[in-house]
PAMARGU-375030 format. One line per 10 residues: their letters; for each residue x, y, z of N, C-alpha, C. Coordinates in steps of 0.05 Angstrom, whole numbers, plus 5000, padded with zeros to 4 digits. Layout:
<dodrens>
A = X,Y,Z,X,Y,Z,X,Y,Z | ...
</dodrens>
This chain:
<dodrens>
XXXXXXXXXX = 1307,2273,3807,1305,2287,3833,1278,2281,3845 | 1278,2268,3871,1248,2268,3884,1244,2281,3909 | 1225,2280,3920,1223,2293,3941,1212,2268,3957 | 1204,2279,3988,1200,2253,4007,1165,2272,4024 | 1148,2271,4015,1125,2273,4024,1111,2269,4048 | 1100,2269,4071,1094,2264,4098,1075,2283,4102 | 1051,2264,4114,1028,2292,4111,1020,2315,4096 | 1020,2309,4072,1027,2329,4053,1034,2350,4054 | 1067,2343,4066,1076,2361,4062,1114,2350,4056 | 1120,2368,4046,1147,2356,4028,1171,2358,4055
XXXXXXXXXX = 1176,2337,4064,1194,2335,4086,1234,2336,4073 | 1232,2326,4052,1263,2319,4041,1260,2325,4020 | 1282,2339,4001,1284,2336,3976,1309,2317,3971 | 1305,2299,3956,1317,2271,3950,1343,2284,3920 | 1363,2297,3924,1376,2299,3903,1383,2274,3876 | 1396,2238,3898,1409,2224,3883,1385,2200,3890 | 1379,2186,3877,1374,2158,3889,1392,2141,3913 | 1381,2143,3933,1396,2134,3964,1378,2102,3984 | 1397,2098,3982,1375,2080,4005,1371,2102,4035 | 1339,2085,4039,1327,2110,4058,1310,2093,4086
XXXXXXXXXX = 1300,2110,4094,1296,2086,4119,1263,2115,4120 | 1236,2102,4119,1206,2117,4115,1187,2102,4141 | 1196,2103,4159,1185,2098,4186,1203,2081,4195 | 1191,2051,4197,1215,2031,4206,1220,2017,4181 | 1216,2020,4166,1222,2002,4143,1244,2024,4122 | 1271,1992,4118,1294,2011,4102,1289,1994,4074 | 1286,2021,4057,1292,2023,4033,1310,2016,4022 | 1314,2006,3996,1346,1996,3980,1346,2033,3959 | 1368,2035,3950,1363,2054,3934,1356,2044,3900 | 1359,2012,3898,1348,2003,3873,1315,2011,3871
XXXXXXXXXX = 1297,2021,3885,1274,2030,3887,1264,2050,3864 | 1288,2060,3864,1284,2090,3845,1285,2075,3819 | 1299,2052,3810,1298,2039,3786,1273,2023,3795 | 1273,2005,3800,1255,1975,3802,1222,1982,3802 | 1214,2006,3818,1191,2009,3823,1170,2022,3806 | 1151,2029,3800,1133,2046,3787,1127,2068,3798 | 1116,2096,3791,1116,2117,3797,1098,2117,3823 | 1072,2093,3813,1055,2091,3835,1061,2068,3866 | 1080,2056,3859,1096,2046,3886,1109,2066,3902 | 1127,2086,3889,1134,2100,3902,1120,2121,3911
XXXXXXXXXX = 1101,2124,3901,1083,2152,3911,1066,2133,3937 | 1068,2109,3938,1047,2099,3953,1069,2102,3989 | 1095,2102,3984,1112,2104,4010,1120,2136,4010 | 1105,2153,3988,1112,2189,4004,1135,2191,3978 | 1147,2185,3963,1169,2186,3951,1153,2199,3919 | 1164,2225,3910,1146,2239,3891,1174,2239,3871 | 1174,2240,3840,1186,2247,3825,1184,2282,3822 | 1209,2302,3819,1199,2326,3819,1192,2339,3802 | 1167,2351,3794,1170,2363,3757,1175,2395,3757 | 1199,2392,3745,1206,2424,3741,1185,2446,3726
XXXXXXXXXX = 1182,2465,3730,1163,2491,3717,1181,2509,3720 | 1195,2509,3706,1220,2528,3696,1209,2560,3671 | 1178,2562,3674,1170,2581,3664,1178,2603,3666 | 1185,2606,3695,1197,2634,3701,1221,2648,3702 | 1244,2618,3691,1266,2616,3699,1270,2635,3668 | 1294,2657,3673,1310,2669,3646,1341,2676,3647 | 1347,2679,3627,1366,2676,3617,1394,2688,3638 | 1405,2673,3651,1432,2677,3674,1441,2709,3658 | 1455,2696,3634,1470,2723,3624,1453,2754,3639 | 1427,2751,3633,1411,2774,3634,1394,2782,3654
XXXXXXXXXX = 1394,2758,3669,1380,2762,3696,1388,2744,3717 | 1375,2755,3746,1380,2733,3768,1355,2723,3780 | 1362,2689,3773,1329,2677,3784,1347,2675,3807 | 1309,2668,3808,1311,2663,3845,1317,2633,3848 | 1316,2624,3869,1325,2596,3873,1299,2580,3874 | 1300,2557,3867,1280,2538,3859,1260,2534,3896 | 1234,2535,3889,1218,2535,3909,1199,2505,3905 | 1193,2487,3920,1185,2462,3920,1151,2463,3937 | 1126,2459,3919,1113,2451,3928,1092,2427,3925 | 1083,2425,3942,1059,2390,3942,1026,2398,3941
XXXXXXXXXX = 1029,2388,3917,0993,2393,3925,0986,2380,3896 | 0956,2365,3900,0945,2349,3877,0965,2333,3872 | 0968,2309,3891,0994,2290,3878,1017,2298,3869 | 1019,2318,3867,1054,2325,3848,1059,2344,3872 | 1100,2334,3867,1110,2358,3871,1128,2369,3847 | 1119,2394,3850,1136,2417,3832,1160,2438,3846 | 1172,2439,3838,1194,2459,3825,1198,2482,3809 | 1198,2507,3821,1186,2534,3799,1209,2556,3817 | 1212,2575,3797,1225,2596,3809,1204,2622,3807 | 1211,2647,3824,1195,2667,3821,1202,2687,3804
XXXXXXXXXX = 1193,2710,3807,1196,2728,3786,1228,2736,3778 | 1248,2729,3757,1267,2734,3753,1268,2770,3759 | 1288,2775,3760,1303,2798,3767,1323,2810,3736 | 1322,2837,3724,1342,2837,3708,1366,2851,3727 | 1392,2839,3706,1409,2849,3723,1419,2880,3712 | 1433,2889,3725,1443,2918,3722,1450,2926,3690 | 1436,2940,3681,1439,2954,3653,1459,2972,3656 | 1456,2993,3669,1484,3023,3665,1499,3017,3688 | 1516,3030,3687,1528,3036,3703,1517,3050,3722 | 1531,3037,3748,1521,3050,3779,1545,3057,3794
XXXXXXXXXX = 1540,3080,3803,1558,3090,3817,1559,3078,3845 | 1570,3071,3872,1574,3061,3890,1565,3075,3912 | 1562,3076,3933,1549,3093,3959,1566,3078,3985 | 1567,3102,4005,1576,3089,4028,1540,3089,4041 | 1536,3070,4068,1518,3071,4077,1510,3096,4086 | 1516,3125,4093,1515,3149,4099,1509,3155,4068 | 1516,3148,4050,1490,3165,4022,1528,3179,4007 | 1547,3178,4015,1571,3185,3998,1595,3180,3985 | 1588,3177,3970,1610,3163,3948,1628,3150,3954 | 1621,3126,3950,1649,3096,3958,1666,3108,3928
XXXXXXXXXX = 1697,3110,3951,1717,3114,3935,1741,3096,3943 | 1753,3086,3919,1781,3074,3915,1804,3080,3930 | 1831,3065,3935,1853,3072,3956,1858,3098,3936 | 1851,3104,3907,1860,3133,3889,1847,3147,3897 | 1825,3152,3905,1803,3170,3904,1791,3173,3892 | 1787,3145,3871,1767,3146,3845,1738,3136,3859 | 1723,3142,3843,1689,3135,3852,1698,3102,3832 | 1682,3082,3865,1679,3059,3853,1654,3059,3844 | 1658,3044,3812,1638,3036,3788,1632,3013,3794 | 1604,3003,3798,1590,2976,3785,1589,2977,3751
XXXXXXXXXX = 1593,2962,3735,1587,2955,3709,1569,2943,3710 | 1556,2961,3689,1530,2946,3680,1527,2936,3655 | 1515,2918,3645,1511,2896,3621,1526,2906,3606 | 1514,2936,3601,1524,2955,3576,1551,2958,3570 | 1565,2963,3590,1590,2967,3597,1608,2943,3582 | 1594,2924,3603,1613,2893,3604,1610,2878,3569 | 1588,2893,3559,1591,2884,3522,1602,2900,3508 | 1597,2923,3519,1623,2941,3502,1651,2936,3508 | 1659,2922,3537,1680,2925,3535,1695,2888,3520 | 1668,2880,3517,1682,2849,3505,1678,2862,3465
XXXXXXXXXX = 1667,2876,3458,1666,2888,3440,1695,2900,3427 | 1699,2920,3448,1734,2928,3445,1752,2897,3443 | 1745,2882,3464,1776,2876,3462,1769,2847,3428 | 1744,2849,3420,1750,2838,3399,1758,2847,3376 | 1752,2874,3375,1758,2883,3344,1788,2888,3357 | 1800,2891,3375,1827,2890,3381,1842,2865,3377 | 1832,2850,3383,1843,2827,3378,1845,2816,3346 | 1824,2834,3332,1822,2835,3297,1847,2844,3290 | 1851,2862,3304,1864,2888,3291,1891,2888,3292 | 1902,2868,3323,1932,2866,3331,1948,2856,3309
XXXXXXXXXX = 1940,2826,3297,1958,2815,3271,1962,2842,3251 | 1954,2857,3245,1961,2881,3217,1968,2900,3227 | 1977,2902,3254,1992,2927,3266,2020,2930,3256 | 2035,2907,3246,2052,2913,3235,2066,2923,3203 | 2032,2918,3185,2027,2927,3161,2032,2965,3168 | 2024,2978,3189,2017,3005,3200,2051,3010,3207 | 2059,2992,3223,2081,3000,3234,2104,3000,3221 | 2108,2988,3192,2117,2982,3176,2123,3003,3158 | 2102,3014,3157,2094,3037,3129,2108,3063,3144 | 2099,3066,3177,2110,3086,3184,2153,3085,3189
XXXXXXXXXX = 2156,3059,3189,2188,3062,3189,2197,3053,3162 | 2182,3052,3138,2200,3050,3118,2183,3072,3102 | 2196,3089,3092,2180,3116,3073,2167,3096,3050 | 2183,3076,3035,2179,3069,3003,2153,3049,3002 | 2140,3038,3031,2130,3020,3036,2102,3030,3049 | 2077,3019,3028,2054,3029,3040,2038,3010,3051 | 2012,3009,3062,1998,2984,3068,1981,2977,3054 | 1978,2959,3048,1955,2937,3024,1933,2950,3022 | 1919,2961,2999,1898,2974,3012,1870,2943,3026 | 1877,2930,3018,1858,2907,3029,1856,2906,3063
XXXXXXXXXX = 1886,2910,3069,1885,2918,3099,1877,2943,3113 | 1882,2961,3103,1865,2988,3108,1838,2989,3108 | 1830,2977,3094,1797,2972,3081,1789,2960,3109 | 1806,2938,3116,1798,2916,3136,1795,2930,3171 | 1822,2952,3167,1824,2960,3200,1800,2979,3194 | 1801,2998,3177,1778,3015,3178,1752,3002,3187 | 1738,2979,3168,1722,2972,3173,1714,2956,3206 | 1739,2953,3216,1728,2929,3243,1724,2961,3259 | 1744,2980,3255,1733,3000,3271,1712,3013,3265 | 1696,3007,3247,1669,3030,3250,1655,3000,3249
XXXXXXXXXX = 1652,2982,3249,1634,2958,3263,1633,2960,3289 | 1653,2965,3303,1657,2965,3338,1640,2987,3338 | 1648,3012,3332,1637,3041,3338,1603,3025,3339 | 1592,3022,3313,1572,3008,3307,1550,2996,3324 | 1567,2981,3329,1555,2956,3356,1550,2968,3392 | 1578,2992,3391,1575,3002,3414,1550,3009,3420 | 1545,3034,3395,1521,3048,3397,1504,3039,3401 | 1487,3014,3377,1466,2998,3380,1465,2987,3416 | 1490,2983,3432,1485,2966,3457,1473,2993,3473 | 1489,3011,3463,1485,3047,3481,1453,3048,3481
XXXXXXXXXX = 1434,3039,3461,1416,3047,3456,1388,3027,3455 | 1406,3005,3470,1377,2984,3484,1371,2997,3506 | 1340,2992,3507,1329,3008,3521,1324,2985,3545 | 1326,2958,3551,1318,2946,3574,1339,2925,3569 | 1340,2904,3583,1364,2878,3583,1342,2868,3563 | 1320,2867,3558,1306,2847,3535,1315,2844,3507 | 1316,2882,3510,1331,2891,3480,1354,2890,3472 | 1374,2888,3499,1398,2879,3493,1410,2851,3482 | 1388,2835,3502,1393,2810,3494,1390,2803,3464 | 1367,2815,3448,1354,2813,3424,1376,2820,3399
XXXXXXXXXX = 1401,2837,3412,1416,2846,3388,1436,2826,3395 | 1435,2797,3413,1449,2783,3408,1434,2756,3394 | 1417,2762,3394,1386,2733,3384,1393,2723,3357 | 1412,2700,3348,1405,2692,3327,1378,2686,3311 | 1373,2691,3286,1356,2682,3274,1348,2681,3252 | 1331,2673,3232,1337,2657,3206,1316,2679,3194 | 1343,2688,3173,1338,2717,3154,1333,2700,3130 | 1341,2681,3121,1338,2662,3102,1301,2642,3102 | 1313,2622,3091,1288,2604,3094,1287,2590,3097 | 1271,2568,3095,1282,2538,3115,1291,2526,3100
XXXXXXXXXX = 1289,2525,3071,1313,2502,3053,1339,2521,3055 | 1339,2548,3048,1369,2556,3061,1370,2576,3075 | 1367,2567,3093,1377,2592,3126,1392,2600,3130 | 1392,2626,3138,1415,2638,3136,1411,2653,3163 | 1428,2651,3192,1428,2663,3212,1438,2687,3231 | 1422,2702,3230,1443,2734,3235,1432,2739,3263 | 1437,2757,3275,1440,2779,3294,1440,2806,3295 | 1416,2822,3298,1416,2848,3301,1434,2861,3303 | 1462,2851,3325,1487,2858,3334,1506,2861,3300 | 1503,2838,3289,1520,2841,3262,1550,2821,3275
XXXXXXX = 1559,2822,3250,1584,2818,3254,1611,2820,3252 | 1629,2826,3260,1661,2844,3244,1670,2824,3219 | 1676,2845,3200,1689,2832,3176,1717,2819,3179 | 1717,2804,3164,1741,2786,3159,1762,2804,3138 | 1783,2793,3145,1812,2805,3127,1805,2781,3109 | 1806,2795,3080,1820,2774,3047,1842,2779,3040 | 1864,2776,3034,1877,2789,3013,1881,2765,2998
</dodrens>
């Protein structure tokens, strides 16, 4: 990505290598290959260097959009102060200050982070849980027939891991800390690592 320089000041940002036309004289776009950094800087044409220091994590925040400036020979590329995004739940407003409501008359909800991992939370230990619904459903239409206790062990357990995990998300206190109970990282050692998550993880069915 380059930019196109003029009085120092950044006139074009150059997405692709193009042929270009820099007063009266036209450019080939083999330029961007053939030339050296200092040929091209000598016709206004800058390579761009990103400073992506500020940039964080989409899931957890909203950057801003990349801002381009020239100065001391370079141009750079930087975003400004990221934004986190919505933690709790927010209730909705009409511009008069009263409750945006649904064609039901329910108060419309924004979800917030919290929400939107508890609710991918549910539908996994659901999705654990659906295959041995018929171990349950089984036991209740045949009297003589009980369930494995290996499977019992198993639904019990994905449901107090969910409960588990809810809480821990209930109880980050910023998007930093949320993010952190999804942070892999090496509980082990470097000949054998072993990589967890604050969050944890739901147990597996054996039998």
């Amino acid at each position: 990505m380059y930019a196109l320089v003029k009085d120092n000041s950044i006139e074009k940002i150059i997405n692709n290598p193009k042929a270009m036309t820099i007063g009266d004289v036209q450019y080939p776009a083999k330029i961007f290959q053939l030339w050296s950094q200092d040929e091209l800087n000598a016709i206004g044409i800058y390579e761009i260097i990103f400073d992506n220091s500020n940039k964080k994590d989409e899931e957890y925040y909203i950057n801003t959009d990349q801002s381009f400036n020239y100065a001391d020979g370079q141009v750079t590329a930087s975003y400004g102060s990221a934004t986190p995004k919505l933690l709790e739940d927010r209730n909705n407003t009409n511009e008069d200050g009263s409750p945006m409501l649904d064609d039901k008359g329910n108060q419309v909800v924004t979800k917030g982070l919290k929400s939107q991992k508890k609710d991918i939370i549910k539908n996994q230990a659901s999705a654990l849980l659906t295959p041995t619904d018929w171990y349950v459903l089984k036991a209740t239409d045949v009297a003589e027939y009980s369930v494995p206790s290996a499977v019992s062990t198993f639904r019990a357990d994905v449901r107090a891991k969910s409960n588990e995990m809810e809480t821990a998300i209930d109880n980050a206190s910023d998007v930093d800390a949320l993010a952190t109970l999804y942070t892999y990282v090496n509980t082990g050692t470097e000949e054998n690592p072993v990589f967890e998550r604050p969050l944890g993880e739901f147990p597996t069915l054996e039998i």
